[in-house]
C-alpha positions as CSV (number, residue, x, y, z in Angstrom):
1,X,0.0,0.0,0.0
2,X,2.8,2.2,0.5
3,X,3.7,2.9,-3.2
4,X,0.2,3.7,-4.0
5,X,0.5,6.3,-1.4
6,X,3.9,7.6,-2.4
7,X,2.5,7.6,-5.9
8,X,-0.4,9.8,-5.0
9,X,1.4,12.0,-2.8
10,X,4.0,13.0,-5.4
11,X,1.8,13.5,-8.4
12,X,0.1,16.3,-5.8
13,X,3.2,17.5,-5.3
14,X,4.4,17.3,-8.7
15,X,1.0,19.1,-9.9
16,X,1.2,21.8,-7.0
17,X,5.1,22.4,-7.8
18,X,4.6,23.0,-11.5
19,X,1.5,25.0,-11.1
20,X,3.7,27.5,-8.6
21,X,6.7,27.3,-11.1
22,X,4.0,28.4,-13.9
23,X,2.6,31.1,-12.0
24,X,6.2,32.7,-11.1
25,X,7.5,32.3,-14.2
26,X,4.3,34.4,-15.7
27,X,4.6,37.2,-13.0
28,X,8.3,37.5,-14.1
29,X,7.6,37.4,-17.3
30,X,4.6,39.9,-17.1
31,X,7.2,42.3,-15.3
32,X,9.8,42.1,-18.1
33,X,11.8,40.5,-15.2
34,X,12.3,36.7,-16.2
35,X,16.1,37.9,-16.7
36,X,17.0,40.6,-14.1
37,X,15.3,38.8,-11.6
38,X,17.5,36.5,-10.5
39,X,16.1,35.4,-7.0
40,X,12.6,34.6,-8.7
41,X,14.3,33.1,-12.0
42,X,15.9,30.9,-9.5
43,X,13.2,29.7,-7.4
44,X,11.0,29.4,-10.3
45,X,13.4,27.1,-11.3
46,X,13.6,25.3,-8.1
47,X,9.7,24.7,-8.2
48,X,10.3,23.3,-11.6
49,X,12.8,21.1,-10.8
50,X,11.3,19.8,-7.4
51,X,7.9,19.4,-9.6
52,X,9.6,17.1,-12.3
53,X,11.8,15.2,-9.4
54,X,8.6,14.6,-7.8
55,X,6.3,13.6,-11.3
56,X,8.6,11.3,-12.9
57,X,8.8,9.0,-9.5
58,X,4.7,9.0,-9.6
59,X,5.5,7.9,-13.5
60,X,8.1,5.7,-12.8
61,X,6.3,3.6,-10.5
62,X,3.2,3.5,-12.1
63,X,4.9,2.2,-15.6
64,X,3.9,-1.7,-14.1
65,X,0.4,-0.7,-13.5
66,X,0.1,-0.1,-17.7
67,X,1.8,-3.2,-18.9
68,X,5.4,-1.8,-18.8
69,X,7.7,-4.5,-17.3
70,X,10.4,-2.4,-15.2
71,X,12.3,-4.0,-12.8
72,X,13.6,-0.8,-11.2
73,X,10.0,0.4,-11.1
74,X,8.8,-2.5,-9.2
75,X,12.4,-2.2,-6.6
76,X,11.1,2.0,-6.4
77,X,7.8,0.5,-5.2
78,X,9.5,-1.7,-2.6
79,X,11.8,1.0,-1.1
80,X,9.4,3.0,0.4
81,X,8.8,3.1,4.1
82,X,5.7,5.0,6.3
83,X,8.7,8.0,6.6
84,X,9.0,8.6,3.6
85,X,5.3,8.3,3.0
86,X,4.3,10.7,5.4
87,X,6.9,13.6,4.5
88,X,5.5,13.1,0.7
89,X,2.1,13.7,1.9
90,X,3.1,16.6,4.1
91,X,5.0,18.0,1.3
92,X,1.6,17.7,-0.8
93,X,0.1,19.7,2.0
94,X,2.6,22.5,2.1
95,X,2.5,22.5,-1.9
96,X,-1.1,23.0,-2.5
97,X,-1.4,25.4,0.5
98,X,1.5,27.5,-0.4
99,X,-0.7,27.6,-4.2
100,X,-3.4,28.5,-2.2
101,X,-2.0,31.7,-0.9
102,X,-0.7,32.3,-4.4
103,X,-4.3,32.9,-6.1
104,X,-5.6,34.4,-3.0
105,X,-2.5,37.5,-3.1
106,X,-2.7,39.0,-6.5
107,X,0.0,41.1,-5.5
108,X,2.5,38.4,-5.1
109,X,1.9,37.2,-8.8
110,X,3.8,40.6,-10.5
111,X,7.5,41.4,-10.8
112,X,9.3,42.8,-7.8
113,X,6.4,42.7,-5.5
114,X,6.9,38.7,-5.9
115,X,10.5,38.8,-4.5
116,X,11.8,42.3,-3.3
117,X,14.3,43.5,-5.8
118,X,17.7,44.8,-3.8
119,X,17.8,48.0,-6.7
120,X,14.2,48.7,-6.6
121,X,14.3,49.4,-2.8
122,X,18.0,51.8,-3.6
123,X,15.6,53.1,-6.0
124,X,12.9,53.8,-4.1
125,X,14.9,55.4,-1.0
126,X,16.9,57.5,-3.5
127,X,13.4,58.8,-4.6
128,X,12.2,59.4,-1.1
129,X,15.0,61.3,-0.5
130,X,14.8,63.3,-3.7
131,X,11.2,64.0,-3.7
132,X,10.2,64.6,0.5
133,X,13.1,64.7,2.5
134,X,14.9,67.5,0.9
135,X,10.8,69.4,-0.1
136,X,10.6,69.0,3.8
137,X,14.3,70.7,4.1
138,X,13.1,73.3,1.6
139,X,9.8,74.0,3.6
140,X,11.8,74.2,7.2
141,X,14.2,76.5,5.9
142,X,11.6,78.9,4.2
143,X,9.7,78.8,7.4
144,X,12.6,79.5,9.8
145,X,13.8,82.8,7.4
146,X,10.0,83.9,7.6
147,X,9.0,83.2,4.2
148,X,5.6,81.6,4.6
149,X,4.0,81.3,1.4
150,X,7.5,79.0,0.0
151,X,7.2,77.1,3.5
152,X,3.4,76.4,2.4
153,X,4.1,75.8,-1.1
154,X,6.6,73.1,-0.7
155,X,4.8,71.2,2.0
156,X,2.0,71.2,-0.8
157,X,4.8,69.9,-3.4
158,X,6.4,67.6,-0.5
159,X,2.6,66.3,-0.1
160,X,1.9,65.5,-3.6
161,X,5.0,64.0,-4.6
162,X,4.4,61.6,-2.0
163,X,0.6,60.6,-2.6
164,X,2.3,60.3,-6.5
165,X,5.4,57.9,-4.7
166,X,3.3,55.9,-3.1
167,X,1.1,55.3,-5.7
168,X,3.5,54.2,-7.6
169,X,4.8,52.1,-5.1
170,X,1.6,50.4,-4.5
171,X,1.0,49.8,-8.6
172,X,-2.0,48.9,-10.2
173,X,-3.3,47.3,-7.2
174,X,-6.4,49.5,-7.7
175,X,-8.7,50.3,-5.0
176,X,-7.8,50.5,-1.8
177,X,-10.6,49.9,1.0
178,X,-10.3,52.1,4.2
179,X,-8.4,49.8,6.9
180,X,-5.4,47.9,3.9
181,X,-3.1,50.2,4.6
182,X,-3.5,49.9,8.5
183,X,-0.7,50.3,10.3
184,X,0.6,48.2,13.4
185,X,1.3,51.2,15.4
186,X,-0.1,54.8,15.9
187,X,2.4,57.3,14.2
188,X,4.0,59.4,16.7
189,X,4.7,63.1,15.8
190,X,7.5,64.2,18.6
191,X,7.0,68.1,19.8
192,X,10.0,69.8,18.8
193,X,12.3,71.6,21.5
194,X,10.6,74.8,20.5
195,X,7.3,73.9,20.1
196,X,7.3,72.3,23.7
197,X,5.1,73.7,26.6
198,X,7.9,76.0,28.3
């Protein structure tokens, strides 16, 4: 009975592990990344391999069942033990439920949001830097020297290029309901030495 088993539990696995390597493979692809991605290239590839490792024991042992005398087929059948069984069916498990999670998470299916790209994130800071830290310098300055209306005006500018950032950064994920963007902790604005209460 234990074949039978080890059969079953890696054509799931097989089916689950090319399904993932599919649906990473098309999120790369669909970001123009399949190339410059090299952390999701790579564990596309692993799904891929892990999925064919997996489907040609199921095939392998299941070539007697159809006529096709193998003697290594028939000793593959033998060598299984209840271990090995029961991590095969786990593995099935983790498979389909890590699939799970992939059609539930859109997100997770395009380009860099899949795995976080080590020059998107420079990018992005360098950006942050650019576009609000040094508006926010611009506006603290003006304010200091008196010069309201610039003060005003940049925090407007700071403000906007933001909202534009982080749409950006968010993509075409669409709409956002109140409450997705929740944060774990109540920001904390710190009263300045001069604003304190004397």
């Amino acid at each position: 009975m234990n074949w039978q088993l080890i059969t079953a539990a890696n054509l799931v696995v097989a089916g689950a592990y090319l399904a993932i390597a599919t649906i990473i493979f098309r999120g790369l692809r669909g970001g123009d990344q399949l190339w410059t991605n090299r952390l999701g290239t790579a564990t596309a590839f692993i799904f891929l391999t892990c999925g064919v490792h997996h489907g040609t024991h199921a095939v392998h042992m299941l070539l007697p069942s159809f006529g096709i005398e193998d003697a290594q087929a028939l000793a593959l059948r033998d060598a299984w033990h209840w271990p090995s069984v029961v991590w095969d069916i786990f593995a099935a498990g983790v498979g389909v439920y890590y699939l799970s999670l992939r059609k539930s998470y859109a997100s997770v299916l395009r380009g860099a949001q899949m795995f976080e790209d080590m020059r998107a994130r420079e990018r992005h800071a360098v950006e942050i830097n650019d576009n609000i830290v040094q508006g926010l310098t611009v506006a603290k300055y003006a304010l200091e020297v008196g010069r309201d209306d610039q003060s005003r005006q940049a925090v407007e500018e700071t403000l906007r290029k933001s909202q534009q950032l982080i749409s950006e950064l968010l993509g075409d994920e669409g709409e956002i309901a109140p409450g997705h963007l929740r944060r774990d902790r109540p920001a904390v604005v710190k009263p300045t030495a001069e604003a304190s209460p004397p």
